[in-house]
LUMMITI-930775 format. One line per field, with one value per residue: residue in one letter; y, x negated, z negated of N, C-alpha, C in turn. Coordinates in Angstrom, 3 decimals, always signed. Each point is the difference from the previous one (the first is absolute). Layout:
! residues N
rest	c(a,...)
n_c2	c(Y,...)
n_c1	c(X,...)
n_c3	c(Z,...)
ca_c2	c(Y,...)
ca_c1	c(X,...)
ca_c3	c(Z,...)
c_c2	c(Y,...)
c_c1	c(X,...)
c_c3	c(Z,...)
! end
This chain:
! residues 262
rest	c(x,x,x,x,x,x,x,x,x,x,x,x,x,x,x,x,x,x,x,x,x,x,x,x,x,x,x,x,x,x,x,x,x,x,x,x,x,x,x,x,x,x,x,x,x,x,x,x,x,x,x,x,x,x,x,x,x,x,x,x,x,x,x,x,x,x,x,x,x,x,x,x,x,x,x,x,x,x,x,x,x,x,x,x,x,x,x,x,x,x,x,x,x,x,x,x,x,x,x,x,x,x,x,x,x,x,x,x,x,x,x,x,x,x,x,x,x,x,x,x,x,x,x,x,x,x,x,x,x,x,x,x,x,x,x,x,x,x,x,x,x,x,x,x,x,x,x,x,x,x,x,x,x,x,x,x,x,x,x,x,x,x,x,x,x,x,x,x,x,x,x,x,x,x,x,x,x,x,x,x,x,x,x,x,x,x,x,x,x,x,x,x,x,x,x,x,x,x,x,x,x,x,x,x,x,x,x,x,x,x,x,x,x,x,x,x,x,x,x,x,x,x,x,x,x,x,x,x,x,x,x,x,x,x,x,x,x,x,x,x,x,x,x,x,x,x,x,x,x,x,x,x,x,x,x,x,x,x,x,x,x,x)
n_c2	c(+3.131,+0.013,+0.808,-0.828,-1.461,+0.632,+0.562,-1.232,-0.378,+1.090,-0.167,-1.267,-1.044,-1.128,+0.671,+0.209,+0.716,+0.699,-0.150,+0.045,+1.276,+0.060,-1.108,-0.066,+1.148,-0.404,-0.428,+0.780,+1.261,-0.826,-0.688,+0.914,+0.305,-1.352,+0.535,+0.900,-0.829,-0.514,+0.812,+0.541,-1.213,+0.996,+0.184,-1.549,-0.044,+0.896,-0.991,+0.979,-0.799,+0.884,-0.018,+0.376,+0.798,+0.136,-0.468,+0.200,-0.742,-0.522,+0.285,-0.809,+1.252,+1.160,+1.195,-0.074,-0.203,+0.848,+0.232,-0.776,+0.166,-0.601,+0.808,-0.153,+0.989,-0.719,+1.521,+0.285,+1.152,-1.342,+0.801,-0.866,-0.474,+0.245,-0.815,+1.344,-0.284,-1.426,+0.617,-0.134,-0.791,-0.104,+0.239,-0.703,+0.974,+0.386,+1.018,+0.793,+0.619,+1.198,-0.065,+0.183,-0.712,+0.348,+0.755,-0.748,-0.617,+0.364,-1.291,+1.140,-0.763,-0.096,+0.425,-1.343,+0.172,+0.055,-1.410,+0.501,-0.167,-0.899,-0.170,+1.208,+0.367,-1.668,+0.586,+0.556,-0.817,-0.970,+1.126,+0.065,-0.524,-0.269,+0.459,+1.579,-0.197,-1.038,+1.113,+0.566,-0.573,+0.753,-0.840,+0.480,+1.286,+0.840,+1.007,-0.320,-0.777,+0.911,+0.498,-1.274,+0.288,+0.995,-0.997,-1.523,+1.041,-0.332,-0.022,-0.242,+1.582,-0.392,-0.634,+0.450,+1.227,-0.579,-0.188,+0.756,+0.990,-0.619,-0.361,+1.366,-0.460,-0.592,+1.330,+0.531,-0.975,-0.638,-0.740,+0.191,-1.179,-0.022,+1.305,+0.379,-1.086,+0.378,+1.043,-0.882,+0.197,+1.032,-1.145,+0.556,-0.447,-1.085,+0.362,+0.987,-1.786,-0.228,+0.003,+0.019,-1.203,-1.164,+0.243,+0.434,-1.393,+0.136,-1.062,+0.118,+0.747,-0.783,+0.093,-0.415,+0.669,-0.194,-0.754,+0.596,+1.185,-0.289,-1.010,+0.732,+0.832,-0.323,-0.064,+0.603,+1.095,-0.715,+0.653,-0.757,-1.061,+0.315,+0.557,-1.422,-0.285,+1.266,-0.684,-1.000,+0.719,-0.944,+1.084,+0.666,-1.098,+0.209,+0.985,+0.139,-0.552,+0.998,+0.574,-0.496,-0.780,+1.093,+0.244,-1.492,+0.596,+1.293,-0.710,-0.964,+0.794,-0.847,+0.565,+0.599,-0.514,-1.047,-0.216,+0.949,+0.895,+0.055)
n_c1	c(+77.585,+0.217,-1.163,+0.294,+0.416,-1.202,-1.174,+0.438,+0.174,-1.142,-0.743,+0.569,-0.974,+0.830,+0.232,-1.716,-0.609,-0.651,+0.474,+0.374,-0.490,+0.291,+0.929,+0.099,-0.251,+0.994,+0.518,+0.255,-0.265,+1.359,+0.252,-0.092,+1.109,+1.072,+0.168,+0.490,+1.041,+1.036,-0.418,+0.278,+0.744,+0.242,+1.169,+0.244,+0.357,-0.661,-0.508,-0.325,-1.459,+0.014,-1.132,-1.325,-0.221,-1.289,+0.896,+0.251,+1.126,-1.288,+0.945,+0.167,-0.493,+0.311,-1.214,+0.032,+1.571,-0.257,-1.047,+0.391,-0.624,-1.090,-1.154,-1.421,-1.349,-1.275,-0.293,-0.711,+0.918,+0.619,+0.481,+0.925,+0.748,+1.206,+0.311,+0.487,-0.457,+0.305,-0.816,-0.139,-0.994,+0.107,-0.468,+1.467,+0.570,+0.273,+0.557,-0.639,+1.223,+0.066,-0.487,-1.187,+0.239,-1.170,+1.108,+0.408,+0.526,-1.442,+0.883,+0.707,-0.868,+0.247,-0.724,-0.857,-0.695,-0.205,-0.082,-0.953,+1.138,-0.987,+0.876,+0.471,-0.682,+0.107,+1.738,-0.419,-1.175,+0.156,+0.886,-1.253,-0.467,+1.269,+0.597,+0.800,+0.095,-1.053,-0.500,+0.825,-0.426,+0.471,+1.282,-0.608,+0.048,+0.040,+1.335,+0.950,+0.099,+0.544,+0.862,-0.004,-0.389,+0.657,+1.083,-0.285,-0.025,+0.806,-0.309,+0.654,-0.439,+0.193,+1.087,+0.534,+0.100,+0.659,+1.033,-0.080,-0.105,+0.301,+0.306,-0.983,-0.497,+1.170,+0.450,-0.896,+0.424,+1.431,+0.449,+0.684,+0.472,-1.633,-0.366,+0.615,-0.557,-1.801,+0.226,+0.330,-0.665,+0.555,+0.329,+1.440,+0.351,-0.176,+0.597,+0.967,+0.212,-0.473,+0.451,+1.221,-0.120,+0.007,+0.858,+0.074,+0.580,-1.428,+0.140,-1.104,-0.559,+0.845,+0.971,+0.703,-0.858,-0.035,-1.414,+0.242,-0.297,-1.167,-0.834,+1.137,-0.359,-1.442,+0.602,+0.944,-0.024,+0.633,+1.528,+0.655,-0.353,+0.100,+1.270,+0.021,-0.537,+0.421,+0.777,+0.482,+0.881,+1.188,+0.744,-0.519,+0.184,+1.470,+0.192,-0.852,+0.481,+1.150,-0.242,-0.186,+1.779,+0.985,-0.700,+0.809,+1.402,-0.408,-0.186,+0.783,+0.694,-1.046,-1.144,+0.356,-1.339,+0.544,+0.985,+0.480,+0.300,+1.261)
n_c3	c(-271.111,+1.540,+0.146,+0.656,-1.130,-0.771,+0.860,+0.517,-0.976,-0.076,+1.171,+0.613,+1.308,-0.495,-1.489,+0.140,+1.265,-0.425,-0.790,+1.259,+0.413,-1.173,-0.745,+1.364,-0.009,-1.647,+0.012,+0.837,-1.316,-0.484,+1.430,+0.253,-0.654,+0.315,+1.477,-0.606,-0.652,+1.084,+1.247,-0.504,-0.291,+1.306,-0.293,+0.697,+1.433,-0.624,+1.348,+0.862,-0.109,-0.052,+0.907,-0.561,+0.843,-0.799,-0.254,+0.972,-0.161,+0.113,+0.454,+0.459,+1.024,+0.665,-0.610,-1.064,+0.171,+0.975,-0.840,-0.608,-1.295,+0.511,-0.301,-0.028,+0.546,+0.408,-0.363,+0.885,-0.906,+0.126,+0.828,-0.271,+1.373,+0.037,+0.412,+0.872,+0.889,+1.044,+1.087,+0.992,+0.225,+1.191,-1.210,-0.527,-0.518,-1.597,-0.021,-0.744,-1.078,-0.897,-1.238,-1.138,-0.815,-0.299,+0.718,-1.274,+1.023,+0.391,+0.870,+1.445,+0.741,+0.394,+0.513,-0.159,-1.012,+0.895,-0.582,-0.366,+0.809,-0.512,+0.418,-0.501,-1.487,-0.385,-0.016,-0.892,-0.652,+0.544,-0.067,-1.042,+1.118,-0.746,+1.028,-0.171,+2.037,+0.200,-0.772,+0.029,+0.417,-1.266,-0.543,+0.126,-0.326,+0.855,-1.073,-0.501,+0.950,+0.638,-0.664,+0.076,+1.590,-0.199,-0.642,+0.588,+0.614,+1.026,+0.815,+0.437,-0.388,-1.677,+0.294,+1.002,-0.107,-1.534,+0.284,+0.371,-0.631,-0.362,+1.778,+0.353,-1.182,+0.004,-0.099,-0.264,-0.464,-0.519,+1.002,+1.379,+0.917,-0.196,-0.202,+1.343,+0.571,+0.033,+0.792,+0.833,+1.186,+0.644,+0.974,+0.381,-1.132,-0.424,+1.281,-0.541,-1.317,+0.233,+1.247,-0.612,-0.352,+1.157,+1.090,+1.574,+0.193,+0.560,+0.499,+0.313,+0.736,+0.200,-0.749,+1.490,+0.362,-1.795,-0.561,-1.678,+0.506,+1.102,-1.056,-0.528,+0.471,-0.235,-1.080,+0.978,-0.916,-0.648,+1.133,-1.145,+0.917,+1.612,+0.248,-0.542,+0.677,+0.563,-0.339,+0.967,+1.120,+0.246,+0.017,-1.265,-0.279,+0.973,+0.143,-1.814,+0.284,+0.891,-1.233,-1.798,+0.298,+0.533,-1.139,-1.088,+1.138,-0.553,-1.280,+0.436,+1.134,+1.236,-0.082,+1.225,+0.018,+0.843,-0.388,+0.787,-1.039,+0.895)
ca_c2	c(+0.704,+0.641,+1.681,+0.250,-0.425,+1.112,+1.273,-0.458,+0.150,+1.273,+0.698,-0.541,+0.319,+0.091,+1.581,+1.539,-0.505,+0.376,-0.980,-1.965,+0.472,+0.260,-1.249,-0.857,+0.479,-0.475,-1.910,+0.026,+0.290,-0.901,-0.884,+0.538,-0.302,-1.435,+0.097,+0.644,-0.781,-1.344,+0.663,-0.106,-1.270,-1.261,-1.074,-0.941,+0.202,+1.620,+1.296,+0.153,+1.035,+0.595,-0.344,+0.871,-0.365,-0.526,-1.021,-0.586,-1.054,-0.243,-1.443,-0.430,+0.677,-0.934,-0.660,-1.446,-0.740,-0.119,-0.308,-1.086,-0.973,-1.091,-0.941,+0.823,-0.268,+0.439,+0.649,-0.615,+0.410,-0.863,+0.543,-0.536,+1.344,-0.662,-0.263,+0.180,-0.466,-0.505,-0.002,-0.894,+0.849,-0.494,-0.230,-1.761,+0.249,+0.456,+1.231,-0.223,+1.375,+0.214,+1.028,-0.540,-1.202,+0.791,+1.284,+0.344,+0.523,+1.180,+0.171,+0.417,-0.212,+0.264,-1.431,-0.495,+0.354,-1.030,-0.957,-0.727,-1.638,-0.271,-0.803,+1.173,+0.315,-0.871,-0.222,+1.517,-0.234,-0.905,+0.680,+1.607,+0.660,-0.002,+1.180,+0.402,-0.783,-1.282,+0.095,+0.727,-0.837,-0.884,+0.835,+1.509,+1.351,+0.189,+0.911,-1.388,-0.569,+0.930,+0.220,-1.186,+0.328,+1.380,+0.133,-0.764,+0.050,-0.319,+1.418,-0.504,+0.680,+0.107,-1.744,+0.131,+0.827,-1.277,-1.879,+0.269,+0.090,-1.127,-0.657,+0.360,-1.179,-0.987,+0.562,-0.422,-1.343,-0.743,-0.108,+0.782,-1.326,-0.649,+0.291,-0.062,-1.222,+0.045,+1.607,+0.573,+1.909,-0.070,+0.711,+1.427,+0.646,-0.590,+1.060,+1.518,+0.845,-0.659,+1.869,+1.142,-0.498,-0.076,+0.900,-1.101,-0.773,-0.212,-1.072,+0.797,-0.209,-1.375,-0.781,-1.780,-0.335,-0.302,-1.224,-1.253,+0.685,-0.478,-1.470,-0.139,+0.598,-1.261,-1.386,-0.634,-0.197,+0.628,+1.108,-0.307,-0.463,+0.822,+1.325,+0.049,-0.001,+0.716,+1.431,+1.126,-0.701,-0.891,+0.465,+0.432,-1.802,-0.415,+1.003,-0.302,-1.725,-0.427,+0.410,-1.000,-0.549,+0.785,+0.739,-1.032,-0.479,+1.041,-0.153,-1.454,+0.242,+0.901,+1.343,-0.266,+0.837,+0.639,+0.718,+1.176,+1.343,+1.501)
ca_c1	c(+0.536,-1.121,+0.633,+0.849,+1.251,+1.020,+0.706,+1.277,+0.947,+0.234,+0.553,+1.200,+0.014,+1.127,+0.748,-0.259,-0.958,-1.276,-0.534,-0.530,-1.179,-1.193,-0.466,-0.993,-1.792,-0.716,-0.092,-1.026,-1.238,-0.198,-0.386,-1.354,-1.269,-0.584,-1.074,-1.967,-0.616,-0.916,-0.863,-0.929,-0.006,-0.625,+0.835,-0.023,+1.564,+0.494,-0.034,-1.292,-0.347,-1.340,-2.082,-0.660,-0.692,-1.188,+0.479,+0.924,-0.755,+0.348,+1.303,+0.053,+1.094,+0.386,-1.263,-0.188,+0.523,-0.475,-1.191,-0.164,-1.327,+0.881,-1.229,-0.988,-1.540,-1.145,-0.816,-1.325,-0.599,+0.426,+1.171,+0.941,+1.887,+1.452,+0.249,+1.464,+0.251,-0.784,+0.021,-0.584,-0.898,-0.929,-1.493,-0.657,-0.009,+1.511,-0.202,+1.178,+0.071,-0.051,-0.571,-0.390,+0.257,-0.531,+0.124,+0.577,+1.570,+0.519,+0.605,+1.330,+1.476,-0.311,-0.736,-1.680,-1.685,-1.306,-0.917,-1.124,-0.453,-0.961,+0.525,-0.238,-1.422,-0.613,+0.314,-0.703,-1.492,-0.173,+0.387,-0.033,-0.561,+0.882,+0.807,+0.950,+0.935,-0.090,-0.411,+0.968,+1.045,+0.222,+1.096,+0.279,+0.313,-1.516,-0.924,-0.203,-1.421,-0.996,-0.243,-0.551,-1.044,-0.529,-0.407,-0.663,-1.355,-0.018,-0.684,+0.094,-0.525,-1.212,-0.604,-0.591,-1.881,-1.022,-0.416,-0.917,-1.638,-0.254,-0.164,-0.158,-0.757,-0.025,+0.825,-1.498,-0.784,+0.965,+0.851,+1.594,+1.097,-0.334,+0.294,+2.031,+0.691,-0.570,+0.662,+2.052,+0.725,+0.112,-1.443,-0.262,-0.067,-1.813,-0.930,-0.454,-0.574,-1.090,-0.527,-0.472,-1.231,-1.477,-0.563,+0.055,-1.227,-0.162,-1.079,-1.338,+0.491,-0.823,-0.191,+0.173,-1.099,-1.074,-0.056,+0.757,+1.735,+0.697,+0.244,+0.716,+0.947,-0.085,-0.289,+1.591,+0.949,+1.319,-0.315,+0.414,-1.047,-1.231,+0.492,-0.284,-1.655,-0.594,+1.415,+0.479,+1.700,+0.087,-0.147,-1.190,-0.561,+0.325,-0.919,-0.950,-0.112,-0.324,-1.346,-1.294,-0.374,-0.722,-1.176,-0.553,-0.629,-1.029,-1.212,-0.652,-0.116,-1.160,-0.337,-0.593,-0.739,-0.230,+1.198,-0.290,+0.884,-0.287)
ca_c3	c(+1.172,+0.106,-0.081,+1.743,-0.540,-1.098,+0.485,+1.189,-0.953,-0.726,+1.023,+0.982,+1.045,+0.806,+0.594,+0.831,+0.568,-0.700,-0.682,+0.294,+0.731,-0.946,-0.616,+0.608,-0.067,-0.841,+0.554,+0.541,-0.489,-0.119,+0.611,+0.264,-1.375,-0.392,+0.531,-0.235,-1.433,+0.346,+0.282,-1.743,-0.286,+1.483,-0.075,+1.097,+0.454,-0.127,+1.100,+0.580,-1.174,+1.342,-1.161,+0.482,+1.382,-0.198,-0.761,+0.821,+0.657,+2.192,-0.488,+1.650,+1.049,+1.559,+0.931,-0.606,+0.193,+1.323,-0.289,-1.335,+0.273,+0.801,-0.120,-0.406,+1.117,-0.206,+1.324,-0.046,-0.825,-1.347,-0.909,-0.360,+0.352,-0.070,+1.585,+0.089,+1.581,+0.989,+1.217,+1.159,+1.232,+0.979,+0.127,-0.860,-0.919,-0.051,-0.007,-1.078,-0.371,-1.176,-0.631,-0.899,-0.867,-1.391,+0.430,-1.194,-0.034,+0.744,+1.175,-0.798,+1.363,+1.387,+0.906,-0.911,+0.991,+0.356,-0.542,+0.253,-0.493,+0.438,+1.402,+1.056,+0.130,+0.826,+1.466,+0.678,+0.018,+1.195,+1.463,-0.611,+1.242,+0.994,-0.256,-0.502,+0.559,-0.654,-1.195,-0.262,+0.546,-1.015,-0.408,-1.060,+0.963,+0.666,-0.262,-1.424,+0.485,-0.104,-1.385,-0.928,+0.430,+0.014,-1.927,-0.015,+0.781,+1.441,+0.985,+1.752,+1.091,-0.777,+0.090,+1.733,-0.467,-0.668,+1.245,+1.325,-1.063,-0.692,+0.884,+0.928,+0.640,+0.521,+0.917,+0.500,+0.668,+0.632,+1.052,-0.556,-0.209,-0.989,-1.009,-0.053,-0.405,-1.510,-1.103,+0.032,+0.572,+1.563,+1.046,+0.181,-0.996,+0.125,+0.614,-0.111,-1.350,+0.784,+0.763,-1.162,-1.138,+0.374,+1.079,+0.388,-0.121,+1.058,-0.130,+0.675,+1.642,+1.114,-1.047,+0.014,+0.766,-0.545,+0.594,-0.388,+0.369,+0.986,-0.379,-0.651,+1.279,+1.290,-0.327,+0.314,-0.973,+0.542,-0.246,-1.184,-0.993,+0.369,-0.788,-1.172,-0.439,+0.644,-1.300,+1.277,+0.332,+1.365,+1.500,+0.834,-0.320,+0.906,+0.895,-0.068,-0.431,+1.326,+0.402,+0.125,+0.572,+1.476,-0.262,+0.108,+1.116,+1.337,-0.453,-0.029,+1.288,+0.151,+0.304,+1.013,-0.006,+1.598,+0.113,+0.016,-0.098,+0.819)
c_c2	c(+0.962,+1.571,+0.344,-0.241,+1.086,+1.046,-0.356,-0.059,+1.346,+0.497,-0.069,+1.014,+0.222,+1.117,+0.959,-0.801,+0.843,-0.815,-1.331,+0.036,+0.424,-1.473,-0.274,+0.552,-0.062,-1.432,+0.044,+0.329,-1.324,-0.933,+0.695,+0.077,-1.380,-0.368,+0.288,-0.367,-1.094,+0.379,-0.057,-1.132,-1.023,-1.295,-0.145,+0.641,+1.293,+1.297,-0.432,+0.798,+0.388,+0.544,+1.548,-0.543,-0.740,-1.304,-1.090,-1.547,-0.216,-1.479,-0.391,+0.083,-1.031,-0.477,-0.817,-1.259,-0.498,-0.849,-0.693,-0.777,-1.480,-0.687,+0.964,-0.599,+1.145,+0.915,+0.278,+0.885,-0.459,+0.586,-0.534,+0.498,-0.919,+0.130,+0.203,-0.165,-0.267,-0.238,-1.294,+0.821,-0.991,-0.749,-0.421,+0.755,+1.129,+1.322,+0.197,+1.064,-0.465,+0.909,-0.468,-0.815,+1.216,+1.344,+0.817,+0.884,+1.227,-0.125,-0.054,-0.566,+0.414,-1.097,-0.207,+0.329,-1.287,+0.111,-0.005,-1.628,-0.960,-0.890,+1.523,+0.602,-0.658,+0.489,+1.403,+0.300,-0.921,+0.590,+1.525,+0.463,-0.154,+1.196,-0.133,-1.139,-1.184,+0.416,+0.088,-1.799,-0.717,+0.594,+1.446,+0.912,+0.384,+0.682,-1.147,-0.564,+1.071,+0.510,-1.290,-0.124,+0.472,-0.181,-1.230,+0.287,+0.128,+1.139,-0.163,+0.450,-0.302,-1.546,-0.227,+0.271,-1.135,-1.094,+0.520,+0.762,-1.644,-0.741,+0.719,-1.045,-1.023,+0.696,+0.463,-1.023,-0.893,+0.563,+1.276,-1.252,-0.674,+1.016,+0.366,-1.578,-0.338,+0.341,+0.060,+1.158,-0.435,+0.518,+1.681,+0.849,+0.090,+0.695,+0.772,+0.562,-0.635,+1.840,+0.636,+0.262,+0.156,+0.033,-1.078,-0.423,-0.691,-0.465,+0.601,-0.954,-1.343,-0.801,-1.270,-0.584,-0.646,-1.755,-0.659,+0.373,-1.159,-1.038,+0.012,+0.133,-1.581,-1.203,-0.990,-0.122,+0.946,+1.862,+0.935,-0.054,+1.201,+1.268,+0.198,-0.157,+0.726,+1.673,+1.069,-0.328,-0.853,+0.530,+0.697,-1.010,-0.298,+0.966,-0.168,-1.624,+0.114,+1.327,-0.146,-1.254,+0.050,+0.415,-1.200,-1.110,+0.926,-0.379,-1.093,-0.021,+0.104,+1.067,-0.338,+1.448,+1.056,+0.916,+1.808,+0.825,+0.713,+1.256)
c_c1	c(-1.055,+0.131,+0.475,+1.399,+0.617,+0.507,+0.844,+1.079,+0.315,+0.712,+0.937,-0.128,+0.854,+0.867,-0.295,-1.059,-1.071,+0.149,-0.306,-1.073,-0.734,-0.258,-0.561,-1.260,-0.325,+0.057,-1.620,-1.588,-0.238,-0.812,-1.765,-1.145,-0.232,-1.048,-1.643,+0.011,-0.730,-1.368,-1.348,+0.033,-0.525,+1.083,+0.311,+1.698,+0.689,-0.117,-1.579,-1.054,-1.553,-0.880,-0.003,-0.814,-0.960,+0.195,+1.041,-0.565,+0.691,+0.786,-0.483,+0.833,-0.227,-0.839,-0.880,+0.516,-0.428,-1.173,-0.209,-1.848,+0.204,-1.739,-0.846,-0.604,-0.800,-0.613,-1.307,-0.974,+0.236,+1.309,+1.155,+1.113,+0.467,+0.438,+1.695,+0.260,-1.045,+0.074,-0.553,-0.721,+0.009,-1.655,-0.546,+0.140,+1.163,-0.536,+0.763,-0.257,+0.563,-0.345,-0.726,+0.046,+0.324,+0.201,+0.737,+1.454,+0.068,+0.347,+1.215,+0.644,-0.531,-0.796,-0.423,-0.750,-0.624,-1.307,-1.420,-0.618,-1.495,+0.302,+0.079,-1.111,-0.807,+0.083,-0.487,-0.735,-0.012,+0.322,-0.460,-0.130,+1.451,+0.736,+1.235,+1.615,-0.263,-0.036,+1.688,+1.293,+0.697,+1.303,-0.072,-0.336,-1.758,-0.767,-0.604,-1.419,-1.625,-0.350,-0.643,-1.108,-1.394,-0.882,-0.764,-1.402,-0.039,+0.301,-0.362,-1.201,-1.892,-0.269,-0.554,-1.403,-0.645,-0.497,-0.718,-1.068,-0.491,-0.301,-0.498,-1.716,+0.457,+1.058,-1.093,-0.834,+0.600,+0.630,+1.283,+0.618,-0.303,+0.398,+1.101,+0.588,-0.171,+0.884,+1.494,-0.310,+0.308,-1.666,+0.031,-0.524,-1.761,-0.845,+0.431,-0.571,-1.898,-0.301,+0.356,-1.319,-1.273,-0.213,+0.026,-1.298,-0.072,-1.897,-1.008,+0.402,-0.874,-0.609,+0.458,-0.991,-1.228,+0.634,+0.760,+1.973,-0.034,+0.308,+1.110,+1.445,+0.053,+0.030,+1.250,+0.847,+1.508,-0.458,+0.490,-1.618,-1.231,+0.326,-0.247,-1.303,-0.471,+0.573,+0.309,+1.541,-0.791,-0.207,-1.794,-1.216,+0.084,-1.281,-1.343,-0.624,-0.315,-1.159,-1.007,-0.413,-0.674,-1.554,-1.232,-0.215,-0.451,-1.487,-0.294,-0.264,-1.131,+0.196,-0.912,-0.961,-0.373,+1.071,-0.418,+0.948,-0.045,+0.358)
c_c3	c(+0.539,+0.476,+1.314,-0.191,-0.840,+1.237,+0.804,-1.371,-0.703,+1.009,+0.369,+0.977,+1.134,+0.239,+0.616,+0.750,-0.113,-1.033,-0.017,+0.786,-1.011,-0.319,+1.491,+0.133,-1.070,+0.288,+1.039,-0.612,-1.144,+0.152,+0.315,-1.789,-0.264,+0.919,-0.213,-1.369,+0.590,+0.334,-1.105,-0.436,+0.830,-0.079,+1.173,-0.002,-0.250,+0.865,+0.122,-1.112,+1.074,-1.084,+0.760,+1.477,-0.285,-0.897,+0.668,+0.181,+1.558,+0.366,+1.630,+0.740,+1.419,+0.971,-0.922,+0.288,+1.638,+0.149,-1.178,+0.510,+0.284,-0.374,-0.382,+0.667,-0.758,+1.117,+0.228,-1.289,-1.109,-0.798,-0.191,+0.285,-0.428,+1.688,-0.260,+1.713,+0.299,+1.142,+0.757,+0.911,+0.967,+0.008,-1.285,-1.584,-0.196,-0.835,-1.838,-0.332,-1.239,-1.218,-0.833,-0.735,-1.224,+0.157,-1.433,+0.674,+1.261,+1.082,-0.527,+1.169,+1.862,+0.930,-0.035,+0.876,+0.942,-0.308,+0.787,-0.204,+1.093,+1.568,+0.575,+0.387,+1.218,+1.922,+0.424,-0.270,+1.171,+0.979,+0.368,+2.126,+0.941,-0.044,-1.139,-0.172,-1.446,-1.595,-0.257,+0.389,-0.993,-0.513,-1.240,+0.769,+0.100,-0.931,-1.549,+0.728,-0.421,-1.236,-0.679,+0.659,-0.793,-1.646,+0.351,+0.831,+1.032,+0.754,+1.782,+0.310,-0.807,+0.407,+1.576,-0.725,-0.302,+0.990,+1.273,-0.718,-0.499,+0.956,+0.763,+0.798,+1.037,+0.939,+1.686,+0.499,+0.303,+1.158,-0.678,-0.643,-1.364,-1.331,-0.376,-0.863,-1.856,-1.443,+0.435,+0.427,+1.290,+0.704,+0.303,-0.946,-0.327,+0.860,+0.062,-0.999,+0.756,+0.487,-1.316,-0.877,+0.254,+1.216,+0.972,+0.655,+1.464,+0.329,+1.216,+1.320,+0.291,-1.772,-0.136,+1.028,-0.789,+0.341,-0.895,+0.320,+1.132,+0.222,-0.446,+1.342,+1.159,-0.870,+0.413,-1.234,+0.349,-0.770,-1.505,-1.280,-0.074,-0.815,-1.682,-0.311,+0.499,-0.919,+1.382,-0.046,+1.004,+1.156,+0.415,-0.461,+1.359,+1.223,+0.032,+0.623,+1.971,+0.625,+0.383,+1.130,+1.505,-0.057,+0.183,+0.983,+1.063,-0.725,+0.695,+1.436,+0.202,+0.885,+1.764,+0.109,+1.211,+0.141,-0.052,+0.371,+0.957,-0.349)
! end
């Protein structure tokens, strides 16, 4: 019999009511000492038995359940995630987020990181001279972009610097169209980094007047062909071309000697 049964029998609760308010808060310290026996035994089905904080184990809550691993990728620093979402881009490749492979337990939940994965790297090394608008055109938030930016290297304003230092030769001796088409830039763009750089450029007076400029102006080539062999636009291919030709026929005119100026 147990010591809740003796005091409901010593007692007989039934006749006074303090005393049936005593056997239930003993029924009750009862029930609270098999408890913390189990507790100490760790016995399965005796209530809840709670660890110390630093001992806890991490059971799978809700933003786990949101996010379950679904694959693993490689990032271009060889590091091994666990892929918990995948996006779509517009531009042939899928965006993935996640956390470490080998992180020993320390995600507790919330929203995976994005992945440095080598299809992104790729799309912003190939685009390092386009603006913000195009870099950014990808599903995750501007500031996430920027931050993975920022840890892989990439730098809008340090990569412009690099590609026009690195081209200011041929920014100099090619055409605007030609080195716009070469390099993926816009023509506007090509000449202001052109006057910024190296200044503008402007050819010595009566410099299509040499003989092999003018063979080239009179040889009846269209005004396309002439522009390109000449690294001029069409239109002043077009001007130069009815220069020469007016010039070439005041040369071939004779000259009347008798003729006299008043």
């Amino acid at each position: 019999m147990s010591l809740t049964e003796q005091l409901f029998e010593e007692t007989n609760p039934a006749e006074s009511e303090p005393e049936s308010q005593t056997a239930e808060e003993i029924d009750g310290i009862d029930l609270l000492l098999k408890r913390l026996t189990a507790m100490e035994s760790n016995k399965p089905g005796a209530g809840p038995v709670y660890e110390p904080w630093h001992k806890r184990r991490v059971m799978p809550g809700a933003k786990r359940l949101m996010f379950p691993v679904c694959g693993e990728v490689e990032d271009v620093n060889g590091i091994w995630w666990g892929v918990r979402d995948v996006r779509v881009t517009r531009h042939g490749f899928d965006l993935c987020f996640g956390n470490p492979a080998d992180d020993y337990g320390a995600w507790r939940g919330g929203p995976p990181s994005l992945i440095a994965t080598k299809p992104l790297w790729d799309f912003w090394d190939a685009n390092r001279m386009k603006g913000h608008g195009f870099l950014f055109d990808l599903p995750a938030g501007r500031t996430t972009l920027k931050r993975l930016r920022r840890r892989t290297g990439f730098n809008f304003r340090d990569d412009t610097r690099e590609f026009w230092t690195e081209r200011i030769e041929e920014l100099g001796l090619l055409p605007t169209r030609e080195f716009a088409a070469r390099h993926g830039v816009a023509a506007a763009v090509v000449s202001e980094r052109r006057a910024r750089m190296v200044g503008r450029r402007a050819r010595p007076v009566g410099w299509w007047r040499k003989a092999k400029v003018r063979r080239i102006l009179l040889a009846g080539l269209t005004l396309i062909e002439t522009a390109r062999k000449l690294r001029i636009g069409t239109s002043t291919a077009h001007r130069l071309r009815d220069r020469a030709m007016v010039e070439a026929q005041l040369l071939a005119t004779p000259v009347d000697r008798k003729v006299r100026l008043v």
